[in-house]
N, CA, C and O atoms as CSV, one atom per row, in Angstrom:
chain,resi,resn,atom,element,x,y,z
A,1,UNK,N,N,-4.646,-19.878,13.157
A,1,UNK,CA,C,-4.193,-19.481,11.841
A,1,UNK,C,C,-5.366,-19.340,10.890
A,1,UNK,O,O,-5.261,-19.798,9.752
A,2,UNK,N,N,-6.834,-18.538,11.411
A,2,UNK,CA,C,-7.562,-18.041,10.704
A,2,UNK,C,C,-7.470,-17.811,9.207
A,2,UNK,O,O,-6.707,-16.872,8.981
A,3,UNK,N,N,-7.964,-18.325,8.146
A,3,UNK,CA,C,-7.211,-17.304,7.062
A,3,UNK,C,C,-6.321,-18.012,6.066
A,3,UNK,O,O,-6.380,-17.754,4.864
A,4,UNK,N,N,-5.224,-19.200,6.747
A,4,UNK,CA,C,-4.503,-19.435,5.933
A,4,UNK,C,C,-4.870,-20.375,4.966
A,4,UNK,O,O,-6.050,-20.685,4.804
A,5,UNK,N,N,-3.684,-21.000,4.112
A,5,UNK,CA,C,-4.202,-21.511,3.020
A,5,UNK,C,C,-3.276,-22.953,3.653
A,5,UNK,O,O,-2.085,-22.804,3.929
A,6,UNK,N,N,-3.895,-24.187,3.821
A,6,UNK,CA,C,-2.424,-25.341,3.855
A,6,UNK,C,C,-2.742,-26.513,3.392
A,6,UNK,O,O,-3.755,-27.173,3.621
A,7,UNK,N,N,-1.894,-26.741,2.768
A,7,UNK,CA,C,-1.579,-27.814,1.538
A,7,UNK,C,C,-0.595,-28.712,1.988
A,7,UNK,O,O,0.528,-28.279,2.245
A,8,UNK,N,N,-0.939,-30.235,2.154
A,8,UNK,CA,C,-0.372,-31.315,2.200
A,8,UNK,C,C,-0.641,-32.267,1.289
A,8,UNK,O,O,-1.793,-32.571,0.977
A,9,UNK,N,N,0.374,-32.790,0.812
A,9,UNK,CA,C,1.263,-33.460,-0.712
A,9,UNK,C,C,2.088,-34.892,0.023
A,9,UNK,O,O,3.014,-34.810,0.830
A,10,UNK,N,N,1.429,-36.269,-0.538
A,10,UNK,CA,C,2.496,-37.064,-0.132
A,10,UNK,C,C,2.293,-37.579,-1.609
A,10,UNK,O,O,1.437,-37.561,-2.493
A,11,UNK,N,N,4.219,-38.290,-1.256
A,11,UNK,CA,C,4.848,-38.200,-2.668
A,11,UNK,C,C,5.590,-39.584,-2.183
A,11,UNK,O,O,5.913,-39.856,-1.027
A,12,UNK,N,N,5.847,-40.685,-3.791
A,12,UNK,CA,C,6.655,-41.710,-3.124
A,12,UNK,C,C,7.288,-41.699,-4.134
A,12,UNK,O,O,6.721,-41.604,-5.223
A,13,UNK,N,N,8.583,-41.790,-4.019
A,13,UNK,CA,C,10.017,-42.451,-4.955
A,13,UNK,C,C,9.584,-43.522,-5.731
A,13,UNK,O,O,8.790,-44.460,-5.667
A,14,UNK,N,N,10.316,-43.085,-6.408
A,14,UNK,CA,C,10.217,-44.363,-7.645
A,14,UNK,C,C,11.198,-45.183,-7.375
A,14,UNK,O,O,12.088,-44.549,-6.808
A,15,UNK,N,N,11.576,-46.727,-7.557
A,15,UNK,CA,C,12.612,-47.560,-6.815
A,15,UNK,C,C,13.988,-46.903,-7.789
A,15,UNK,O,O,13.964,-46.748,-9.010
A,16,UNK,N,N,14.872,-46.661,-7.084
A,16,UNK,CA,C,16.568,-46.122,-6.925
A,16,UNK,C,C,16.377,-44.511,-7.387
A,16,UNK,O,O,17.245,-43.887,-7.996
A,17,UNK,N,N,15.542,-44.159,-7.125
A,17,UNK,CA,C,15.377,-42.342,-7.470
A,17,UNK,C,C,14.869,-41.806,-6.081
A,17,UNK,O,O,14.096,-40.852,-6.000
A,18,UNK,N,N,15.348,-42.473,-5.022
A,18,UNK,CA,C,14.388,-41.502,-4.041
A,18,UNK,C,C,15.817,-40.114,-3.819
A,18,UNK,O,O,15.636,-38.898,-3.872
A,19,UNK,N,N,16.784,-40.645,-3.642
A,19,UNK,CA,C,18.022,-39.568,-3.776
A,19,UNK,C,C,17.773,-38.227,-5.030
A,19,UNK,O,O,17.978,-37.082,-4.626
A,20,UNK,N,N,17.537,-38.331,-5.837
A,20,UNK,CA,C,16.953,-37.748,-6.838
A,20,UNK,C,C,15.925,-37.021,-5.929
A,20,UNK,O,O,16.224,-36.007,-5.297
A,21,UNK,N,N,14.720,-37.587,-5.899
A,21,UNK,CA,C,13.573,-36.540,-5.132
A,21,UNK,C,C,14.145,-36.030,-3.844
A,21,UNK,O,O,14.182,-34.800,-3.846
A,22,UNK,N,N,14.522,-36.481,-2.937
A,22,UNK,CA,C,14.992,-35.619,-2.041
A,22,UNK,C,C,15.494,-34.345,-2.230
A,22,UNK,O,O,15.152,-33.219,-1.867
A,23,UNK,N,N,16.537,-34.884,-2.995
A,23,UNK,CA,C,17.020,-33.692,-3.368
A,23,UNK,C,C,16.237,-32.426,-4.132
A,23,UNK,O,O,16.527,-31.237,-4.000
A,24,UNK,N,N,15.258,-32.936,-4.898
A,24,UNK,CA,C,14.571,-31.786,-5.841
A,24,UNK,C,C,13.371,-31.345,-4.785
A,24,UNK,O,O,13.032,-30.162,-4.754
A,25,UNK,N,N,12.737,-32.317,-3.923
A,25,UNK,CA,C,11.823,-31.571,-2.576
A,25,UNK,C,C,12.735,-30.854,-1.687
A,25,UNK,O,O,12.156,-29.969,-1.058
A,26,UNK,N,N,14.330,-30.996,-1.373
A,26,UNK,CA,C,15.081,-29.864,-0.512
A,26,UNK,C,C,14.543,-28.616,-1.151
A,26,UNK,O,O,13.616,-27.835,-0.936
A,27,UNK,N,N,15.493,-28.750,-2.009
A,27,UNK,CA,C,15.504,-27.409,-3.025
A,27,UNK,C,C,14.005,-26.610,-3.315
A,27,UNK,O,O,13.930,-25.386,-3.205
A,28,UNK,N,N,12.494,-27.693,-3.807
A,28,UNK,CA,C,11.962,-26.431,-3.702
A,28,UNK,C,C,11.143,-26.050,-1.854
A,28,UNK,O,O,10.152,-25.322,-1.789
A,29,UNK,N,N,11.648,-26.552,-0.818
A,29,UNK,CA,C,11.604,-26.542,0.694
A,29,UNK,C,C,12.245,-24.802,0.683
A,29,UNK,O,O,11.659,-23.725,0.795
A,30,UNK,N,N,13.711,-25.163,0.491
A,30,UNK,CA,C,14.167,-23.757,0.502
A,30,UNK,C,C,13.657,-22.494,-0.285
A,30,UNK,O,O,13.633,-21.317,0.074
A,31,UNK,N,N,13.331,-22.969,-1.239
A,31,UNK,CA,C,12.901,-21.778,-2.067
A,31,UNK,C,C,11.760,-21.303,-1.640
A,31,UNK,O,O,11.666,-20.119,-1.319
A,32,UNK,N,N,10.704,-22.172,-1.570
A,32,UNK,CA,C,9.219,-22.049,-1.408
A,32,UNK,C,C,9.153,-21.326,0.489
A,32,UNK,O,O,8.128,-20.776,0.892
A,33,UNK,N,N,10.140,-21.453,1.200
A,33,UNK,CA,C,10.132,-21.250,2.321
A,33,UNK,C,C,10.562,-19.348,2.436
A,33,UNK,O,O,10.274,-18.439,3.216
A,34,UNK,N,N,11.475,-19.498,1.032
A,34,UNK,CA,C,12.241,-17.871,1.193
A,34,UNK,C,C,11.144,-16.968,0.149
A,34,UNK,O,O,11.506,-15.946,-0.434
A,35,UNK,N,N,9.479,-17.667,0.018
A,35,UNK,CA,C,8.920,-16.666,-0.328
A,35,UNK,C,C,8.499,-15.997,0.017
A,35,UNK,O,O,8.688,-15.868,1.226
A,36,UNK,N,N,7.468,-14.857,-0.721
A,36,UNK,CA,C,6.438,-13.505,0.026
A,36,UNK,C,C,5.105,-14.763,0.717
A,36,UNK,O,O,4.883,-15.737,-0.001
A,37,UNK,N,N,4.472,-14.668,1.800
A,37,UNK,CA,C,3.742,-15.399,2.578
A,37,UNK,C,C,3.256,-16.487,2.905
A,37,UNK,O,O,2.171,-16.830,3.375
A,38,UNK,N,N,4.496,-17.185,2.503
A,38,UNK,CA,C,4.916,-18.694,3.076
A,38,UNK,C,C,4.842,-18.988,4.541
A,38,UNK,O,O,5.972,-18.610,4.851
A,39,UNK,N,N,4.358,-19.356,5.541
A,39,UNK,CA,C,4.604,-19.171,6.815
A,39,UNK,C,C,5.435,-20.318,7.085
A,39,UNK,O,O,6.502,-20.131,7.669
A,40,UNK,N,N,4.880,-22.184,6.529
A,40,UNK,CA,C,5.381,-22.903,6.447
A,40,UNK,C,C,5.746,-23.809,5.634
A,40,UNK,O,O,4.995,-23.926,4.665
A,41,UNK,N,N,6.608,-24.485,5.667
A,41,UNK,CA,C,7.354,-25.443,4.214
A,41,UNK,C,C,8.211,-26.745,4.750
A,41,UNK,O,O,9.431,-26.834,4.894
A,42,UNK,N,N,7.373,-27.546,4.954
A,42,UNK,CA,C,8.328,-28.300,6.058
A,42,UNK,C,C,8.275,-29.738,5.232
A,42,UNK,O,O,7.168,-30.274,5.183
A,43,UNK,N,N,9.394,-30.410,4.575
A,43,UNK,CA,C,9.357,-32.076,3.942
A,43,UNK,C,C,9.707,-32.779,4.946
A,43,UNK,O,O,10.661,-32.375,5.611
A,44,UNK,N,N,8.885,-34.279,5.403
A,44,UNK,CA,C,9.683,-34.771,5.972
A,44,UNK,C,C,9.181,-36.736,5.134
A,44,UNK,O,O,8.435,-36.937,4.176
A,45,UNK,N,N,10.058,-37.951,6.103
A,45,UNK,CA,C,9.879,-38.660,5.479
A,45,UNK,C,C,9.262,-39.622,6.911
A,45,UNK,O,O,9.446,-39.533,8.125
A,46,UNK,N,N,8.247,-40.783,5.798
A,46,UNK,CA,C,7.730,-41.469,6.187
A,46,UNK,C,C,8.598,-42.095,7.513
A,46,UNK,O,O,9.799,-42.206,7.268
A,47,UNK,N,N,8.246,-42.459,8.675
A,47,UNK,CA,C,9.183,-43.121,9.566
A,47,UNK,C,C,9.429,-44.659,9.219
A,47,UNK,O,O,10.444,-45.311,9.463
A,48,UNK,N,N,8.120,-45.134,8.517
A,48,UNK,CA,C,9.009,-46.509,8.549
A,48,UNK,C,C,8.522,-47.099,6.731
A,48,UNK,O,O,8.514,-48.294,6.438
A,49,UNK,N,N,8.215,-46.156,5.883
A,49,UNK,CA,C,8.695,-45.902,4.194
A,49,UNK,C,C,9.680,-45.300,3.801
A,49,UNK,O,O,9.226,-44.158,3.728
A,50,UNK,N,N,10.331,-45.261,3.605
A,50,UNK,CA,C,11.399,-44.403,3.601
A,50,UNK,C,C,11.479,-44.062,2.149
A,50,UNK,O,O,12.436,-43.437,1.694
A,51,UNK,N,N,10.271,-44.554,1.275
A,51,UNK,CA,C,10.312,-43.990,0.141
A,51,UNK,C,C,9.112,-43.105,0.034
A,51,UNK,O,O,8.823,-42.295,-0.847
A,52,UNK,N,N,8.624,-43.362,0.876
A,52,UNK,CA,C,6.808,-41.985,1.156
A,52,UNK,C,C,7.495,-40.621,1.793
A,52,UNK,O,O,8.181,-40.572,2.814
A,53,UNK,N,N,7.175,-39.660,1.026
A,53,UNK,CA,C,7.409,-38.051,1.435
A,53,UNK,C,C,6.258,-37.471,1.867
A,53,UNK,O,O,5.231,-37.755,1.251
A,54,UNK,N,N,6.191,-36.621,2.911
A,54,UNK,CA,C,5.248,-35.540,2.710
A,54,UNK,C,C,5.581,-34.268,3.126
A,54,UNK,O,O,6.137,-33.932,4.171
A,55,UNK,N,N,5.037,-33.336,1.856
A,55,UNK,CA,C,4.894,-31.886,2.539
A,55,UNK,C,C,4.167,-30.846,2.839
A,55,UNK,O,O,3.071,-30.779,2.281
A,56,UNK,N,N,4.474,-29.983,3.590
A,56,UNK,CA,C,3.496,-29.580,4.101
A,56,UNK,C,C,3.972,-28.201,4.331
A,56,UNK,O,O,5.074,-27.829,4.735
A,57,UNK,N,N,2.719,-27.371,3.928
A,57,UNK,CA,C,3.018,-25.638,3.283
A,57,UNK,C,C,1.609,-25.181,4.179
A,57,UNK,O,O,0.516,-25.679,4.450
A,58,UNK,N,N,2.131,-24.297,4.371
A,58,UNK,CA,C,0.888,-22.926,5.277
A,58,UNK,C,C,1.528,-21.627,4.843
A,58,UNK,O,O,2.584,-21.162,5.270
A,59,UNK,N,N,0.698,-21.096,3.897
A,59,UNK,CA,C,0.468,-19.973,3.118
A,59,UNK,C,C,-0.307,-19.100,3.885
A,59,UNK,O,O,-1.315,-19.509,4.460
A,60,UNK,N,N,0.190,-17.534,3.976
A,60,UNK,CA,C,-0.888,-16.148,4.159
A,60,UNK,C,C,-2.349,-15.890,3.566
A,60,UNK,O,O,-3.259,-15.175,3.986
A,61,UNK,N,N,-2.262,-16.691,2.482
A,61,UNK,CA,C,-3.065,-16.228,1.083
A,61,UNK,C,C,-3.045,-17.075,-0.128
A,61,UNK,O,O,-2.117,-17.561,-0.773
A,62,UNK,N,N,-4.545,-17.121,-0.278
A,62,UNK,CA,C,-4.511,-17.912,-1.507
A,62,UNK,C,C,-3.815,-17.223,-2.469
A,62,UNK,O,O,-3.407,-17.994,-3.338
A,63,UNK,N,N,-3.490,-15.965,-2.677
A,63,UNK,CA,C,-2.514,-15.290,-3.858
A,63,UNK,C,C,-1.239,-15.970,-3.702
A,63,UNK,O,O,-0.781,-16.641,-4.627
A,64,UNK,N,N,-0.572,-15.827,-2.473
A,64,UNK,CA,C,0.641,-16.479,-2.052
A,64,UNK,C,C,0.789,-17.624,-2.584
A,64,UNK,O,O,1.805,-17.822,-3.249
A,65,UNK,N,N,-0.131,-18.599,-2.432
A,65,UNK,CA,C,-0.069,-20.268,-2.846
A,65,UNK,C,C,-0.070,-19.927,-3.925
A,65,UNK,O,O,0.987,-19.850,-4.552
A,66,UNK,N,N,-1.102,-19.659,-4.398
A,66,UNK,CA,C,-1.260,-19.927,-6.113
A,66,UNK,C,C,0.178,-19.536,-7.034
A,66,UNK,O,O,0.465,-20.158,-8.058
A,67,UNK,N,N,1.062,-18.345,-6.458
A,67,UNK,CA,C,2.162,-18.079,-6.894
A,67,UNK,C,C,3.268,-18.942,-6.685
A,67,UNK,O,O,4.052,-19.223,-7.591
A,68,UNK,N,N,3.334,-19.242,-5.883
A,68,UNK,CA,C,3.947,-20.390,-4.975
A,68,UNK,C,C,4.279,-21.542,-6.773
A,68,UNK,O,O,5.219,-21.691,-7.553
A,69,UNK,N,N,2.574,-22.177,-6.612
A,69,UNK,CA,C,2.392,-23.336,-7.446
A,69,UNK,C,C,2.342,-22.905,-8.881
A,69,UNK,O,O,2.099,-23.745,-9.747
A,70,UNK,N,N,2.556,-21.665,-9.183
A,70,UNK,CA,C,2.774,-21.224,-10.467
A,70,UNK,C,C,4.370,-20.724,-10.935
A,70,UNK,O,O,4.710,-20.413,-12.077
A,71,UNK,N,N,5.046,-20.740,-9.969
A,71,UNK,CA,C,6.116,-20.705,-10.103
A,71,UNK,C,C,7.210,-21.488,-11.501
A,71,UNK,O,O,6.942,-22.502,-12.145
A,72,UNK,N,N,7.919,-20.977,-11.575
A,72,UNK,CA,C,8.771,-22.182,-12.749
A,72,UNK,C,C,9.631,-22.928,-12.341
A,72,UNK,O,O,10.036,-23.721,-13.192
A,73,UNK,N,N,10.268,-23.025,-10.963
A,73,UNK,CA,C,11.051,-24.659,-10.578
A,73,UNK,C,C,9.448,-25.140,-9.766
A,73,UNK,O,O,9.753,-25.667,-8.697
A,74,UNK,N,N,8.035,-25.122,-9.925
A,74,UNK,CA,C,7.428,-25.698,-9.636
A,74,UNK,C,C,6.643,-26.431,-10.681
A,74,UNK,O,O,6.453,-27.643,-10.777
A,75,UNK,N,N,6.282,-25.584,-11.341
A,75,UNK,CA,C,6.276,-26.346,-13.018
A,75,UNK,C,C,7.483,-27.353,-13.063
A,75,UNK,O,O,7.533,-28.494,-12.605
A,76,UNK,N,N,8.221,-26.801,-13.580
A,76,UNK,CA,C,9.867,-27.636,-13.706
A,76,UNK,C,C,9.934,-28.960,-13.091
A,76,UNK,O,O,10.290,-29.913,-13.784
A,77,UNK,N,N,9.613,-29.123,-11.795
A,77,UNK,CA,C,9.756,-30.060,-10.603
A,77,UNK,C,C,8.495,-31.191,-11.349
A,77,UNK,O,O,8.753,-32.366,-11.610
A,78,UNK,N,N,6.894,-30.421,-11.649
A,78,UNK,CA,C,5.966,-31.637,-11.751
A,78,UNK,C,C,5.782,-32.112,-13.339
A,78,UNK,O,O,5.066,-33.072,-13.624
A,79,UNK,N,N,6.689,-31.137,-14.604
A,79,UNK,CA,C,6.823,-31.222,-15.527
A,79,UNK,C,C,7.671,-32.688,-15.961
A,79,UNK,O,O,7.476,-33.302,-17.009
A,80,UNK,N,N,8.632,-33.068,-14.908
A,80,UNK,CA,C,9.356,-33.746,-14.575
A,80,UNK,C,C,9.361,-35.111,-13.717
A,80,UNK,O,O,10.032,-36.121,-13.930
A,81,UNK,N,N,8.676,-34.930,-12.963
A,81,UNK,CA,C,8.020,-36.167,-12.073
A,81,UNK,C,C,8.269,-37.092,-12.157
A,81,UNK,O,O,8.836,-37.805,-11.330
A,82,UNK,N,N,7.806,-37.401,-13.477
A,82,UNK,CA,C,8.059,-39.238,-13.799
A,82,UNK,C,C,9.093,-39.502,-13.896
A,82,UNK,O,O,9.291,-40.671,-13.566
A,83,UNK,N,N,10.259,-38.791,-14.320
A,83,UNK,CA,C,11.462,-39.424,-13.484
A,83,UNK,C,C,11.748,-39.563,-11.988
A,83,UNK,O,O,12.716,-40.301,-11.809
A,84,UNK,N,N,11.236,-39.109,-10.899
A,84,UNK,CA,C,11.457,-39.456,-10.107
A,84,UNK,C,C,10.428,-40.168,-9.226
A,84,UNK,O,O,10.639,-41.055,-8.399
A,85,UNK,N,N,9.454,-39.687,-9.520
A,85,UNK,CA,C,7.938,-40.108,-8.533
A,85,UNK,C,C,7.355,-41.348,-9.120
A,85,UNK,O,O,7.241,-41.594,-10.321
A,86,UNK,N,N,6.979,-42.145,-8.047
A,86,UNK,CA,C,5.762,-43.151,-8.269
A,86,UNK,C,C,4.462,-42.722,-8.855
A,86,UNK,O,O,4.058,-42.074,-7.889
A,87,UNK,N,N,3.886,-42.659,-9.398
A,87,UNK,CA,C,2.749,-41.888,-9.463
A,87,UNK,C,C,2.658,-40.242,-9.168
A,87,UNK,O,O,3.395,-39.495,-9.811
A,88,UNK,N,N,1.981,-39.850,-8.444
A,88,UNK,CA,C,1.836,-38.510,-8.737
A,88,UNK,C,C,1.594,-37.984,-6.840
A,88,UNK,O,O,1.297,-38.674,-5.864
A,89,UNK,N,N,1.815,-36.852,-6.937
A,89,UNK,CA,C,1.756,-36.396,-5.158
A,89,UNK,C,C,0.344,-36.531,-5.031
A,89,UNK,O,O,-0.334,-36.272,-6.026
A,90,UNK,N,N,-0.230,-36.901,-3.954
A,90,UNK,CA,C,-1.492,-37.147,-3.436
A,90,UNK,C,C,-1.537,-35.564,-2.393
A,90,UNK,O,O,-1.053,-35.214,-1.317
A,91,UNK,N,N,-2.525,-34.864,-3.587
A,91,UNK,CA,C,-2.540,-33.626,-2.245
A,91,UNK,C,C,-4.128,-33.707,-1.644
A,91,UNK,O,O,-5.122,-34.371,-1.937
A,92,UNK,N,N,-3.743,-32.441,-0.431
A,92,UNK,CA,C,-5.397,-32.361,0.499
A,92,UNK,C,C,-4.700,-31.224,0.604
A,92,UNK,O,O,-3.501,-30.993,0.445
A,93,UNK,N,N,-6.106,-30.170,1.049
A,93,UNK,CA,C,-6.164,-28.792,1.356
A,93,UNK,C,C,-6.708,-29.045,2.569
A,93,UNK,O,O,-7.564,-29.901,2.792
A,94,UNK,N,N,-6.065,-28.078,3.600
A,94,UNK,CA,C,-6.657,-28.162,5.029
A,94,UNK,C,C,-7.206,-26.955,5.400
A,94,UNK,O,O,-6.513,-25.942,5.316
A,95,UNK,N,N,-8.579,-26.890,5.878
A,95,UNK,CA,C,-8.918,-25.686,6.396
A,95,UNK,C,C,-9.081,-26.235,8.369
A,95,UNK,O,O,-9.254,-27.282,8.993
A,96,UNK,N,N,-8.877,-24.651,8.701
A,96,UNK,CA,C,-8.743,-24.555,9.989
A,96,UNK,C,C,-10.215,-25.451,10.147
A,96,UNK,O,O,-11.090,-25.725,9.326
A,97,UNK,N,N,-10.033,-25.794,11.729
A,97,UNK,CA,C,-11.210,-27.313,12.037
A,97,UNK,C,C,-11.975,-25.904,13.384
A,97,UNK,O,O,-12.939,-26.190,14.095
């Protein structure tokens, strides 16, 4: 995957809001998945935190991402955060090894 752009984000619930984030990481999973050169969009959860998230996106193009993260339920989502998140998503950019 020469080329692409991928971004991994772990995220932890705030205590009795992880229902809350789930739900708002489904939603932008689906969306962010039904864009122009998204390849991947995949949330899943910690196996034995069950309040640690991570996700994980593989983009065509840095244009793609950047639209992606400029989006307005993506604004919306980190505008918002502190109601649901511990702190803040811990991201890394991965380039091919």
């Amino acid at each position: 995957m020469s080329g692409t752009y991928t971004l991994v984000g772990i995220a932890r619930a705030k205590a009795n809001r992880r229902e809350v984030l789930v739900d708002k990481l489904t939603s932008m999973r689906q969306r962010g998945a039904s864009e122009p050169g998204c390849l991947r969009y995949h949330v899943g959860q910690d196996a034995e935190d069950h309040e640690v998230f991570v996700l994980y996106m593989v983009w065509d193009s840095k244009r793609a991402l950047e639209s992606h993260l400029n989006s307005e339920y993506v604004r919306d989502f980190h505008a918002m955060r502190d109601d649901y998140l511990d702190g803040d998503i811990h991201f890394r950019w991965l380039q091919a090894a």
